[in-house]
KOLVEXKE-803685 format. One record per residue (C-alpha): residue number from 1; y, z, x. Coordinates in steps of 0.02 Angstrom, whole numbers. Layout:
<gutors>
GUTOR  pos      c2      c3      c1
GUTOR  NUM       Y       Z       X
...
</gutors>
This chain:
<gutors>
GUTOR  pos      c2      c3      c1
GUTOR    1    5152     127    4213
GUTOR    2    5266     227    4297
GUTOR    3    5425     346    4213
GUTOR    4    5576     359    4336
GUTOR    5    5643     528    4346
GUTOR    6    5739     600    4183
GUTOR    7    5946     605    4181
GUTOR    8    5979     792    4251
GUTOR    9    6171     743    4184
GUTOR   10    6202     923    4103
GUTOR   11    6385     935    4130
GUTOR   12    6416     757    4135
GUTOR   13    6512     708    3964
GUTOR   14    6630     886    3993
GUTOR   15    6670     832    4184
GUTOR   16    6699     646    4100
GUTOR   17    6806     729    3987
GUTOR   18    6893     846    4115
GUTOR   19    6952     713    4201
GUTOR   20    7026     618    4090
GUTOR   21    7134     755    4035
GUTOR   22    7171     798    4216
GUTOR   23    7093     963    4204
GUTOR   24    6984     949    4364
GUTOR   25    6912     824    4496
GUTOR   26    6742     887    4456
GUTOR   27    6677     727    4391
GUTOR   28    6594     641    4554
GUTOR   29    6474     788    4586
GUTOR   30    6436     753    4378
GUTOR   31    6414     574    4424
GUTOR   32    6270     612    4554
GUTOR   33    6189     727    4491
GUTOR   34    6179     624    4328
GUTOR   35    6080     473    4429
GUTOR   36    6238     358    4452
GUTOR   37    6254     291    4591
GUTOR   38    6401     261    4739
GUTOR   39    6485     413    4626
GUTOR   40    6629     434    4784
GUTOR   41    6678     246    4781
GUTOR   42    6666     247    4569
GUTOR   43    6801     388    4568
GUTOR   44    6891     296    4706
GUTOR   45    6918     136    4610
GUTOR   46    6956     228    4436
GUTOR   47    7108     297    4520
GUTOR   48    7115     128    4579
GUTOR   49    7098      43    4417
GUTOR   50    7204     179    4312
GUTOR   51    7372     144    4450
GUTOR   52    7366     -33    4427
GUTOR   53    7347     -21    4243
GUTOR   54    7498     133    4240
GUTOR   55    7590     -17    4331
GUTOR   56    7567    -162    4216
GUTOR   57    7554     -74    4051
GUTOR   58    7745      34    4104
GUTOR   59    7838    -152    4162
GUTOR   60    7789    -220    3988
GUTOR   61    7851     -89    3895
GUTOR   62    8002     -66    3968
GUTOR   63    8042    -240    3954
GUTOR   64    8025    -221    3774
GUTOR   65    8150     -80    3769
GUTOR   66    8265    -177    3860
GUTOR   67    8246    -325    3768
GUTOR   68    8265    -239    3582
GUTOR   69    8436    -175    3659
GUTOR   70    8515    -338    3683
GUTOR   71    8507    -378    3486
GUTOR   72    8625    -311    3355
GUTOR   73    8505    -260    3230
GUTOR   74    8325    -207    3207
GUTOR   75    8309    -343    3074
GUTOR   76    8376    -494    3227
GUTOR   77    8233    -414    3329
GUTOR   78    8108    -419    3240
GUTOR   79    8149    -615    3168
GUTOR   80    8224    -690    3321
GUTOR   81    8115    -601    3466
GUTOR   82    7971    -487    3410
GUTOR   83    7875    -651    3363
GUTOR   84    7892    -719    3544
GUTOR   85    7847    -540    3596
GUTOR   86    7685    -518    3492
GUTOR   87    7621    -696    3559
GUTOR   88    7663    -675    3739
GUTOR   89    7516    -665    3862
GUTOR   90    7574    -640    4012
GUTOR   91    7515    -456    4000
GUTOR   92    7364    -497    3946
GUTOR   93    7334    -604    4087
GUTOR   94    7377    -472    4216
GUTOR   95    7252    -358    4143
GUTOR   96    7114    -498    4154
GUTOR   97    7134    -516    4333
GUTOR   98    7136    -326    4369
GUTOR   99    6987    -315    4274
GUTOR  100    6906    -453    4329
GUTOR  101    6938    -416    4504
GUTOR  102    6864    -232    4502
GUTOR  103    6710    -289    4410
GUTOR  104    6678    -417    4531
GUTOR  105    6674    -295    4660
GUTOR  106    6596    -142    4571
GUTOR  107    6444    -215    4475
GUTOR  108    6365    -299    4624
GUTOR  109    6362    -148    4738
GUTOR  110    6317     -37    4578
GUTOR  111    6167    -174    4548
GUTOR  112    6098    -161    4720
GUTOR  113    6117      29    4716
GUTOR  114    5999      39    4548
GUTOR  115    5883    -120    4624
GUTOR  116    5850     -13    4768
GUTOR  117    5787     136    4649
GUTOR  118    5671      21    4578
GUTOR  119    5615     -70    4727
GUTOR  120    5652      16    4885
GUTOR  121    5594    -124    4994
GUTOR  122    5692    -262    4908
GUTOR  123    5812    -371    5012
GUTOR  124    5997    -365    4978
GUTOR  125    6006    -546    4978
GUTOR  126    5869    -564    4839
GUTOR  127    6007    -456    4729
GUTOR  128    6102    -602    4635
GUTOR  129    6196    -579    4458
GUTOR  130    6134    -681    4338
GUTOR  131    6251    -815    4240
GUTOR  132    6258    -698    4084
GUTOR  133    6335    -548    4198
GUTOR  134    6453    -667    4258
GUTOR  135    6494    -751    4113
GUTOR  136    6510    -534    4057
GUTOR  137    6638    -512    4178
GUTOR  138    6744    -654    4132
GUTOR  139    6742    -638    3938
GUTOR  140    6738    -440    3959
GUTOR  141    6883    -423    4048
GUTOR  142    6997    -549    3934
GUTOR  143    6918    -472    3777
GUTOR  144    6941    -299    3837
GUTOR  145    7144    -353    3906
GUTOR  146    7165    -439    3704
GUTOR  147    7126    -277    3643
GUTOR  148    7246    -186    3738
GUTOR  149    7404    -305    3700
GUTOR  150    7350    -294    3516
GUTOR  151    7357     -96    3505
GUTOR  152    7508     -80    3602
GUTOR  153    7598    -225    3472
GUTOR  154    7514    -109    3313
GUTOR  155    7595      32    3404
GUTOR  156    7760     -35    3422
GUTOR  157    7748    -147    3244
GUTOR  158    7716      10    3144
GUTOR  159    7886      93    3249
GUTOR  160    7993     -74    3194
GUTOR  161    7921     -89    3007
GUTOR  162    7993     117    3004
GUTOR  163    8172      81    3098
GUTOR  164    8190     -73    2955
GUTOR  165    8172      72    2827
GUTOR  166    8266     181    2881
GUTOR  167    8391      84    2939
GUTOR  168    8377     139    3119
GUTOR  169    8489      68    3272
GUTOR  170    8401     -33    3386
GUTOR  171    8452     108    3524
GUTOR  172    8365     250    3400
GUTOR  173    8210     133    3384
GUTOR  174    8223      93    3585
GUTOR  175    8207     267    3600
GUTOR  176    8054     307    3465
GUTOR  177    7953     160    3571
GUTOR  178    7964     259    3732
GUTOR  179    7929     435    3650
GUTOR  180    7790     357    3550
GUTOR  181    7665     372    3727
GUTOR  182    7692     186    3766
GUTOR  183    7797     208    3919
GUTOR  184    7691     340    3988
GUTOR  185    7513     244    3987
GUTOR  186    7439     386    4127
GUTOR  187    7328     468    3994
GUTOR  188    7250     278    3894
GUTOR  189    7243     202    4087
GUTOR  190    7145     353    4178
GUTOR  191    7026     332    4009
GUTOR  192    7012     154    4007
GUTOR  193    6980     166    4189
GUTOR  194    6840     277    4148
GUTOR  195    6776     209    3990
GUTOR  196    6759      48    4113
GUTOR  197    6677      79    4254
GUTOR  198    6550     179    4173
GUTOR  199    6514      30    4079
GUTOR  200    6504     -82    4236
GUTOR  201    6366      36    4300
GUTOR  202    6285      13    4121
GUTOR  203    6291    -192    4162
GUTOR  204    6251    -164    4329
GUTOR  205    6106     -46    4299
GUTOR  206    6042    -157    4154
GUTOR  207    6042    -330    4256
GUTOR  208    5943    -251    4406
GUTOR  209    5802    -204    4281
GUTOR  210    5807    -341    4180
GUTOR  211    5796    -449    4349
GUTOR  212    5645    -324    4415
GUTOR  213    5471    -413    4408
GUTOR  214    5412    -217    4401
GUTOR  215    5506    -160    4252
GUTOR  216    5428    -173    4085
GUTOR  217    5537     -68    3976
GUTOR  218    5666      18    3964
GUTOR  219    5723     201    3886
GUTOR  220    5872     275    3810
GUTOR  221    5922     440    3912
GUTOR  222    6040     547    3831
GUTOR  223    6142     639    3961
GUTOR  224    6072     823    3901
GUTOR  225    6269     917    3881
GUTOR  226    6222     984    3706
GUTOR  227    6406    1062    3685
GUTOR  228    6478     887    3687
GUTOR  229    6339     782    3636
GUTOR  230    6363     649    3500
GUTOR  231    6207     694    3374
GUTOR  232    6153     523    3366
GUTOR  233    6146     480    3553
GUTOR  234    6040     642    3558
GUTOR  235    5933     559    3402
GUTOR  236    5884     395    3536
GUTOR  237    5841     495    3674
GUTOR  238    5687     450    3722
GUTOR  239    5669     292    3632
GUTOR  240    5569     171    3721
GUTOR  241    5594     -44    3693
GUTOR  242    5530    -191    3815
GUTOR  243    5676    -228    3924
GUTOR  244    5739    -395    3842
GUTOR  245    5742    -286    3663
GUTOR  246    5887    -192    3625
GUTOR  247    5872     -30    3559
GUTOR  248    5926      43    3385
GUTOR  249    6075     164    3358
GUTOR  250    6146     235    3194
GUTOR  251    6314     262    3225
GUTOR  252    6435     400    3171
GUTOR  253    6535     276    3075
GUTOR  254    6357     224    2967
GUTOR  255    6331      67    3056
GUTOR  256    6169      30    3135
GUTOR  257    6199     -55    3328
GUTOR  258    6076    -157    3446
GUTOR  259    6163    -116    3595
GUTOR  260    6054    -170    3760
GUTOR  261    6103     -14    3858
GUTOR  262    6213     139    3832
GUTOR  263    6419      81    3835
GUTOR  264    6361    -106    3780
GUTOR  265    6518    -193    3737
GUTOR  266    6436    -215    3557
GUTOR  267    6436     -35    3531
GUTOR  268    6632      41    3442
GUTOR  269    6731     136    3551
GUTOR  270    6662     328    3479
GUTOR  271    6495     277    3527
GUTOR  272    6572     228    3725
GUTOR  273    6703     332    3792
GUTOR  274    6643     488    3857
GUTOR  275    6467     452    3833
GUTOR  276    6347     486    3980
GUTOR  277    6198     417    3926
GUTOR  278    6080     316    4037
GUTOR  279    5969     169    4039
GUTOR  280    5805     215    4113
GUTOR  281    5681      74    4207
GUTOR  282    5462     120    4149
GUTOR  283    5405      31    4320
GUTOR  284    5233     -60    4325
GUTOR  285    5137      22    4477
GUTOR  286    5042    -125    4474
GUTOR  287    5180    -243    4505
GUTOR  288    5254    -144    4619
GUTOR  289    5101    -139    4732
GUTOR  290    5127    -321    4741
GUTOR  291    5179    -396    4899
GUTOR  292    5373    -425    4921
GUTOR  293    5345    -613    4935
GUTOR  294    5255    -605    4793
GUTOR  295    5366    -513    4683
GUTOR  296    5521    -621    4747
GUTOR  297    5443    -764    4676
GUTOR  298    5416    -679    4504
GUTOR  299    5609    -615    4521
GUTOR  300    5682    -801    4550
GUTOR  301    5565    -867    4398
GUTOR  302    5650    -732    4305
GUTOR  303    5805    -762    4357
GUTOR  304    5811    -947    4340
GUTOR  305    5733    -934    4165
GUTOR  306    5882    -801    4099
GUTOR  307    6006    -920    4177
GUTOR  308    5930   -1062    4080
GUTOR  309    5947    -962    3918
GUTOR  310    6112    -906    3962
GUTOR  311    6182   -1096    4006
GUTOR  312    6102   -1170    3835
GUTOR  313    6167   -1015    3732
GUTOR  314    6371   -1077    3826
GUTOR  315    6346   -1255    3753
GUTOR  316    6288   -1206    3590
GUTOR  317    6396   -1235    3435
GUTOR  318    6547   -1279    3555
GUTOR  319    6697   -1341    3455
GUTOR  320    6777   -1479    3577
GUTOR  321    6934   -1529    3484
GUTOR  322    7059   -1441    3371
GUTOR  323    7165   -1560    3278
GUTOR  324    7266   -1443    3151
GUTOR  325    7344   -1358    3299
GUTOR  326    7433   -1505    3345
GUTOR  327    7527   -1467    3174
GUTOR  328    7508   -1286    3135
GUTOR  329    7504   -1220    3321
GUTOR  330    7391   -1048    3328
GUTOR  331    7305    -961    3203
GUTOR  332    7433    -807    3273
GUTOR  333    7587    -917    3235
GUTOR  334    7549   -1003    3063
GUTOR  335    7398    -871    2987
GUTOR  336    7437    -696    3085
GUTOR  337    7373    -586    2960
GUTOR  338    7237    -691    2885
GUTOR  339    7171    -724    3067
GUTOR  340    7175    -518    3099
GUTOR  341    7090    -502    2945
GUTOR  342    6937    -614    3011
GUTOR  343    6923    -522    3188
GUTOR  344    6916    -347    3109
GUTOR  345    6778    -432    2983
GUTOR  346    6667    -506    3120
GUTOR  347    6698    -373    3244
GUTOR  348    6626    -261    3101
GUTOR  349    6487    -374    3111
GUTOR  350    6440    -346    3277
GUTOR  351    6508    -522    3344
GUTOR  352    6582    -513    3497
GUTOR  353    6758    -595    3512
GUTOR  354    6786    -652    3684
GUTOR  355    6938    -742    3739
GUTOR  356    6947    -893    3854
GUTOR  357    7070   -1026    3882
GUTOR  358    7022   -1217    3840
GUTOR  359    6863   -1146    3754
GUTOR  360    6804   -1103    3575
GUTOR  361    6636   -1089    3512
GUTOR  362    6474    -979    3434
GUTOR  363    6369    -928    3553
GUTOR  364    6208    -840    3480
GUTOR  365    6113    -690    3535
GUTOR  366    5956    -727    3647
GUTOR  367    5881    -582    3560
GUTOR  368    5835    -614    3385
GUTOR  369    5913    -464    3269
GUTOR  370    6088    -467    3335
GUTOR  371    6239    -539    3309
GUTOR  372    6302    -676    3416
GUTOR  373    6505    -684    3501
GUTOR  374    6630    -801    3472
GUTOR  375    6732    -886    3625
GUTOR  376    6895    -923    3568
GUTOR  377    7039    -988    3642
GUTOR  378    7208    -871    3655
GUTOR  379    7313   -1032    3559
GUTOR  380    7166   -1075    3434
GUTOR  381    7206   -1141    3264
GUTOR  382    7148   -1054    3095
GUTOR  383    7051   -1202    3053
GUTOR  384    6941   -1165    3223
GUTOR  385    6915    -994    3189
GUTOR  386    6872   -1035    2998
GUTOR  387    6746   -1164    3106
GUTOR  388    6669   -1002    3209
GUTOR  389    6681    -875    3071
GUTOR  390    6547   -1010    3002
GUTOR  391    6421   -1016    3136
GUTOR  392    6414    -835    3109
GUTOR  393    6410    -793    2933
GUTOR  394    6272    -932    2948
GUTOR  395    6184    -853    3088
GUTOR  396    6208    -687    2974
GUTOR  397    6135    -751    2825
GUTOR  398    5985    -769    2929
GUTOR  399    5943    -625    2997
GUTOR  400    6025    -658    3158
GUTOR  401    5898    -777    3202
GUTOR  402    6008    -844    3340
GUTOR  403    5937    -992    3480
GUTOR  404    5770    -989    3340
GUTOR  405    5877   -1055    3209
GUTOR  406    5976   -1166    3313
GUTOR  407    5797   -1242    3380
GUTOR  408    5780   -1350    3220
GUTOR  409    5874   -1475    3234
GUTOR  410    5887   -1477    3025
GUTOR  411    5948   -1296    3032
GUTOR  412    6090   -1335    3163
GUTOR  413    6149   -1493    3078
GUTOR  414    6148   -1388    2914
GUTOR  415    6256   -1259    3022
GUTOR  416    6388   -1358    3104
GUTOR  417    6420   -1475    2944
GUTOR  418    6446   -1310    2857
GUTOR  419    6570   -1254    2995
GUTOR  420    6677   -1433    2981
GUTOR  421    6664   -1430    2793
GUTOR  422    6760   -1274    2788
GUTOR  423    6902   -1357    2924
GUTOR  424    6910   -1511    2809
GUTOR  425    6903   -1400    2652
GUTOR  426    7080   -1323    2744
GUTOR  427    7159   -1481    2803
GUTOR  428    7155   -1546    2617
GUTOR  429    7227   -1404    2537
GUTOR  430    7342   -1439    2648
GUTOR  431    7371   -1616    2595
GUTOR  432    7331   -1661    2794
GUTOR  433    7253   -1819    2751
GUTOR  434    7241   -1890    2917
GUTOR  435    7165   -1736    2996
GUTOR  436    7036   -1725    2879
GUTOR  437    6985   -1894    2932
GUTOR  438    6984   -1843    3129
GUTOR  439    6891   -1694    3053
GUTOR  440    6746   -1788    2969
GUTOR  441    6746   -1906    3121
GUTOR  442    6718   -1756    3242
GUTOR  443    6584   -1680    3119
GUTOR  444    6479   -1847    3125
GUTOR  445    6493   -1854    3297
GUTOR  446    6433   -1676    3326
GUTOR  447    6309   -1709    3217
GUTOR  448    6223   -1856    3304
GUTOR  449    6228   -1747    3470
GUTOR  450    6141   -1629    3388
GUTOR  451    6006   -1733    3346
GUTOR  452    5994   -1827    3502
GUTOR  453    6078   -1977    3450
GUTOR  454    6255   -1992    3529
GUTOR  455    6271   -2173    3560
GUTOR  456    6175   -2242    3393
</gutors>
């Protein structure tokens, strides 16, 4: 068993750091002698990444210091148009494509850059993403664009909650939104653009040794700058887990994390930005003295077999119809700050939130011990995310058990009858009588697919 050579990353989190705050440009000579690699074309595309971002996140605010100009009053604003505002996702959808589109591009050269560390011989056209990195990119980059719509409406909710108090004009509170940092994003944007790409090399780094027929495990590197070190990141370094484990971090906040690799998407935002720790391959000599054929053919069984775990993990616990919303429209509309409640609950869970149109469902974690993510549609009703907040308290209560609980048939039909009860349990309080029918119809019918009986 072979160790790949150590991080040499001293000054990596202070150059990270450095650059954000536009102190100097020193952060691509950081970057390789860290062990990242294509550092010139990373610091290329996070100027890249931080202009379009500057772009997108300045239109949108302006517009909403135009718009809260052509009311009267604060109070009209905030009952006739802030509403409208708060729901609109037209910015979130231009951040999903700009994230998208740079991830699509970055993680496969990034991949074939760490592949080639591990294999030097490989072929470039044997270097495939699996389902689950694509399926990453997809519901990363609309989770990640969610979160960014959400802080900048907290931002600008907390300014309008103070103008109604004070009795503020709507040009005085126009004014507080663009001095609060909103309309000049350069600092959030060159961070996020950071934050980001680091974490692509993370996914990208992590998929070519997870797809690697000659990696067994894989180690936690801290990046060794003690001045700016995070204590528990230090704590890991070293620690050494078969490659489909995750490891174990005690976070700074008292939470203990599973993340699969340093900046996992699990992991909070302190344990992420700025950190420049790696994920390090142990290699199998053995393996690697195989013949390239040979391990080719062990790399496609691999690869097929996590795309088969992937796929089943997507169909799993999949919610196909959402009758209350034909009444009550989304859970942002008719249960706002119940529904904010739930995400900051799960999310302190662990479960990842991931938003994608025309889907909702609870997809648990292939690896037994962590939390699974919820897929959720932007226009979801409350009573579907009461239906996923189910799955996962379930999946909770059992440790996390994920696909093995979902593997007996008596333990999923005990799970998704548990998950409709609570949507029926909401349409009659309701006094929805003819939901709650639709409701028990759709909870019989999931049922029977469950056990393999659709048409009987």
């Amino acid at each position: 068993m072979k160790l790949r050579k150590p991080c040499s990353c001293k000054a990596l989190i202070k150059a990270i750091d450095a650059y954000i705050r536009k102190a100097d440009d020193d952060i691509e000579k950081n970057l390789r002698q860290a062990g990242f690699v294509s550092p010139k074309k990373t610091v290329a595309r996070m100027k890249e990444i931080e202009r379009e971002l500057t772009e997108l996140l300045e239109a949108d605010t302006k517009f909403i210091i135009t718009t809260i100009q052509d009311y009267d009053g604060v109070e009209e604003f905030i009952r006739e148009r802030w509403p409208d505002l708060q729901n609109d996702q037209d910015l979130v959808a231009k951040l999903t494509k700009t994230f998208e589109k740079q991830f699509s591009e970055a993680i496969p050269e990034y991949m074939a850059g760490y592949a080639k560390r591990i294999e030097s011989d490989i072929e470039l056209e044997s270097i495939v993403l699996t389902h689950a990195t694509t399926g990453w990119i997809s519901d990363w980059s609309g989770e990640l664009s969610h979160m960014m719509k959400l802080n900048d409406n907290s931002v600008i909710e907390k300014i309008l909650n103070e103008a109604l108090k004070n009795g503020d004009s709507v040009q005085t509170t126009a004014q507080k939104i663009a001095d609060s940092g909103l309309r000049d994003p350069g600092y959030r944007s060159r961070r996020v653009a950071t934050t980001e790409l680091l974490r692509a090399h993370s996914v990208a780094q992590h998929e070519s040794i997870v797809e690697s027929p000659a990696v067994e495990m894989h180690m936690w590197r801290h990046s060794g700058w003690r001045q700016y070190a995070r204590e528990n990141h230090m704590a890991i370094d070293g620690q050494t887990v078969y490659k489909n484990e995750p490891f174990t971090l005690y976070g700074a906040d008292g939470g203990v994390y599973n993340p699969m690799y340093p900046r996992d998407g699990i992991l909070p935002p302190g344990e992420s930005i700025n950190c420049g720790c790696l994920e390090q391959p142990i290699v199998s000599e053995y393996v690697l003295g195989l013949s390239l054929e040979e391990r080719n053919r062990l790399r496609d069984e691999t690869i097929a077999e996590l795309n088969r775990e992937y796929d089943s993990s997507e169909i799993m616990l999949n919610t196909k119809e959402d009758p209350i919303r034909e009444i009550l429209g989304s859970a942002m509309e008719s249960h706002p700050t119940e529904t904010s409640d739930m995400v900051k609950e799960l999310t302190g869970y662990g479960v990842d939130i991931t938003y994608r149109e025309n889907a909702m469902g609870y997809s648990p974690n292939p690896s037994p011990g962590n939390p699974g993510k919820i897929i959720m549609d932007p226009e979801a009703s409350y009573s579907a995310w009461l239906h996923e907040r189910q799955h996962a308290m379930d999946d909770q209560d059992s440790g996390w058990m994920g696909f093995r609980n979902f593997a007996d048939p008596e333990t999923a039909v005990r799970f998704e009858s548990n998950a409709y009860d609570k949507e029926i349990e909401f349409a009659e309080s309701l006094g929805y009588n003819d939901i709650v029918e639709r409701l028990k119809a759709l909870k019989e019918d999931r049922i029977r697919e469950v056990l393999g009986d659709e048409e009987n």
